[in-house]
C-alpha positions in Angstrom: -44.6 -207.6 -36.5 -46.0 -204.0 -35.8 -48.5 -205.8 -33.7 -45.6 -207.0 -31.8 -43.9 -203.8 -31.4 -47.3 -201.8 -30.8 -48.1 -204.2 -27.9 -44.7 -203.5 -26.2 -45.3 -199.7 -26.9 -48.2 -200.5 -24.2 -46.4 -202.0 -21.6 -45.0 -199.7 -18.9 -40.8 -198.9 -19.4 -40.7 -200.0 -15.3 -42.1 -203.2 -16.3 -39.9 -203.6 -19.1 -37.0 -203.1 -17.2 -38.2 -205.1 -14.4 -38.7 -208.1 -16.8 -34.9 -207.5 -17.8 -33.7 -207.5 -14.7 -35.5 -210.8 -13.5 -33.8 -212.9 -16.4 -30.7 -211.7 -15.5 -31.1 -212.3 -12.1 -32.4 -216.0 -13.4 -29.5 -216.8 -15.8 -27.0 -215.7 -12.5 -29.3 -218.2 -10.6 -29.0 -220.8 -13.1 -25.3 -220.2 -13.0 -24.8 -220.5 -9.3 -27.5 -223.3 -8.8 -25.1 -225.6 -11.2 -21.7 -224.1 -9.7 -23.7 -225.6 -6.2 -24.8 -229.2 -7.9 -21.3 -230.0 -8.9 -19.3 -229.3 -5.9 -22.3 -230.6 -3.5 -23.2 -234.1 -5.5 -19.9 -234.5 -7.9 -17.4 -237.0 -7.1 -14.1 -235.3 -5.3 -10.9 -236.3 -7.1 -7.3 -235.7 -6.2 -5.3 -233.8 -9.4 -1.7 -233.3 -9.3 -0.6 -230.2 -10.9 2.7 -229.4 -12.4 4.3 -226.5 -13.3 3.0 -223.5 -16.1 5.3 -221.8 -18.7 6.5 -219.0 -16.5 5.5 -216.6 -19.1 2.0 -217.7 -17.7 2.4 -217.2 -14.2 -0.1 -215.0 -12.1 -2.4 -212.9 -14.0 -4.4 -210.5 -11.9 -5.9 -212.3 -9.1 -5.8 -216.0 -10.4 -3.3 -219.0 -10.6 -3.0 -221.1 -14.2 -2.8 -224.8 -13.3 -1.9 -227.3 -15.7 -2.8 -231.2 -14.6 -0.8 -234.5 -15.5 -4.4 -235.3 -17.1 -3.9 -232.1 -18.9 -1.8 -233.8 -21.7 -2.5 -237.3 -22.5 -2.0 -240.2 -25.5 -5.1 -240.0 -27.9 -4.8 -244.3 -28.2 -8.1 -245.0 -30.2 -8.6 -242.2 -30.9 -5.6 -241.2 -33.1 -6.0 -240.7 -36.9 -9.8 -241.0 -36.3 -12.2 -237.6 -37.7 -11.7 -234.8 -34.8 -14.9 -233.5 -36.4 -14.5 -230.3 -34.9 -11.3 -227.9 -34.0 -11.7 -228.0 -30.2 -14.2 -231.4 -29.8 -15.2 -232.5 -26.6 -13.7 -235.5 -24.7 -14.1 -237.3 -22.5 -11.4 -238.9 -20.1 -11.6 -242.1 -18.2 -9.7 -241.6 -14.3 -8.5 -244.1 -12.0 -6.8 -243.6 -8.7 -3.2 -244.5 -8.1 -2.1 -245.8 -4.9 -1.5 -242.0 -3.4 -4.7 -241.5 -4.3 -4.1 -239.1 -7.3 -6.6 -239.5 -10.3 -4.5 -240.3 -13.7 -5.5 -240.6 -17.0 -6.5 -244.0 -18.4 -7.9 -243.6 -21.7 -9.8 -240.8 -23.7 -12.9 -241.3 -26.0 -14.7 -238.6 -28.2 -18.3 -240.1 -26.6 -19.2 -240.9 -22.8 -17.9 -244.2 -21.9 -19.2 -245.9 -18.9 -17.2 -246.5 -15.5 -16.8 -248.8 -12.5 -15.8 -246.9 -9.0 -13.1 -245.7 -7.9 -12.9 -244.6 -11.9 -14.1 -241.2 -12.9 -15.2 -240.0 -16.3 -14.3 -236.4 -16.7 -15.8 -234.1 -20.0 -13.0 -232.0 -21.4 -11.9 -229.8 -24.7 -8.9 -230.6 -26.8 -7.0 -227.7 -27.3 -4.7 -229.2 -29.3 -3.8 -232.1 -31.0 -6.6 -232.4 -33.8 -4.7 -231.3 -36.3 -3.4 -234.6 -37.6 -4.2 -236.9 -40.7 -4.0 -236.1 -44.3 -6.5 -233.6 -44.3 -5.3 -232.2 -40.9 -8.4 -232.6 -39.1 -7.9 -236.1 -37.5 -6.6 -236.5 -33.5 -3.1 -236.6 -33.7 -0.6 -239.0 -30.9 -1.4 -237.4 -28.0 -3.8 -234.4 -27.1 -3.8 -231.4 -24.8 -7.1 -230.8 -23.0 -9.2 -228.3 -21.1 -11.0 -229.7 -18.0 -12.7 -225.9 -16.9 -10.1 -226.1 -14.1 -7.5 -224.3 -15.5 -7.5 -221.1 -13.4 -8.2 -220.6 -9.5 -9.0 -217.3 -8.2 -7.1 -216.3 -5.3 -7.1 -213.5 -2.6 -4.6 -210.8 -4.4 -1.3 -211.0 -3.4 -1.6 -214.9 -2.7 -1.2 -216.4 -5.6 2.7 -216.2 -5.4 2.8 -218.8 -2.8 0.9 -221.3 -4.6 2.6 -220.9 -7.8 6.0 -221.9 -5.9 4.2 -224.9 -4.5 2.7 -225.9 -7.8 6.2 -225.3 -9.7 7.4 -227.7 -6.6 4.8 -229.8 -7.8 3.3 -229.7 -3.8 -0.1 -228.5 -4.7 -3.0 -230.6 -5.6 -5.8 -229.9 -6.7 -9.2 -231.7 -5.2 -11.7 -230.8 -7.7 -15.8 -232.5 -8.2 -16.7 -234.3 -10.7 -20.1 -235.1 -11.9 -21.5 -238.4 -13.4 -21.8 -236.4 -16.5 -18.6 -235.6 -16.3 -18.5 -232.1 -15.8 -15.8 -230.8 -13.0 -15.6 -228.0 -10.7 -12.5 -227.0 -8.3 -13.5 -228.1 -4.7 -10.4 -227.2 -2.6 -6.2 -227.0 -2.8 -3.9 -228.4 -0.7 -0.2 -227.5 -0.3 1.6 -230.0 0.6 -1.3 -232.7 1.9 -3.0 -229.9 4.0 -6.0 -227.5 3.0 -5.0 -224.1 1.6 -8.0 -223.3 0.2 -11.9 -224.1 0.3 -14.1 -222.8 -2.3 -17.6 -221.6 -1.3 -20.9 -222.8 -2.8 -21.9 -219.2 -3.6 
């Protein structure tokens, strides 16, 4: 262990902190590069939003969007071992004849899918408190998909909290074959409002 600390005694302090920043730099790399894989290569998907608790509106410079995937019946799943407080599912989508993705089924393990369907990972965040022990899924489950909050120019978001409380904005989000999702774009009302950039 003094060896260890002796030897890094030795190096130079600029190397040091040029060492520090270059994994930071990395991880932010990292962090773009799979922001970049999912919209580029992920499946797009049409989401319709509905409308947030208005205690929950606009929060500095981003919108909360809630999804008609966002709560869903736990079907097979119910009673069974949630094995964790906020476990990861994953939730089987299929288009409806607008073209909006709605929730078939969930499962606690990836399940496999024919196209147009579309297997998307999320976290319960509620509803895995059930069973005699309380820690089995209970009827139906509320559920994180990472696309809970868009960022918006400021003063913007207004406008798109009207159209989501008039349930006119949808949300076209990628989704990955591992399931992972990513908001691509919004539209108000059928038409692009918004296009998020790769970087």
């Amino acid at each position: 262990m003094t060896s260890i600390a002796g030897s890094l005694q030795r190096i130079p302090k600029v190397a040091l902190f040029a060492a520090a920043a270059l994994i930071q730099f990395a991880l932010l790399a990292v962090m773009i590069i799979d922001r970049v894989q999912i919209l580029r290569d992920g499946a797009e998907i049409a989401l319709q939003t509905r409308p947030v608790d208005p205690r929950d509106l606009l929060r500095g410079d981003y919108v909360r969007l809630a999804y008609d995937i966002s709560e869903v019946p736990s079907g097979p799943l119910q009673d069974q071992p949630a094995g964790a407080r906020n476990p990861i599912v994953f939730v089987k989508l299929t288009p409806d004849r607008d073209g909006l993705y709605k929730a078939v089924s969930v499962h606690a393990k990836a399940v496999p899918v024919t196209s147009p369907e579309v297997l998307i990972r999320g976290r319960v965040t509620y509803g895995t408190n059930c069973g005699p022990d309380s820690r089995a899924f209970c009827t139906a489950l509320r559920i994180n998909y990472n696309l809970e909050r868009y960022f918006v120019p400021e003063g913007e978001g207004l406008k798109l909290e009207q159209a989501r409380d008039r349930r006119k904005l949808t949300v076209v989000a990628a989704v990955t074959p591992s399931g992972r999702a990513a908001i691509k774009r919004l539209l108000v009302d059928g038409k692009p409002a918004y296009e998020e950039p790769w970087f």
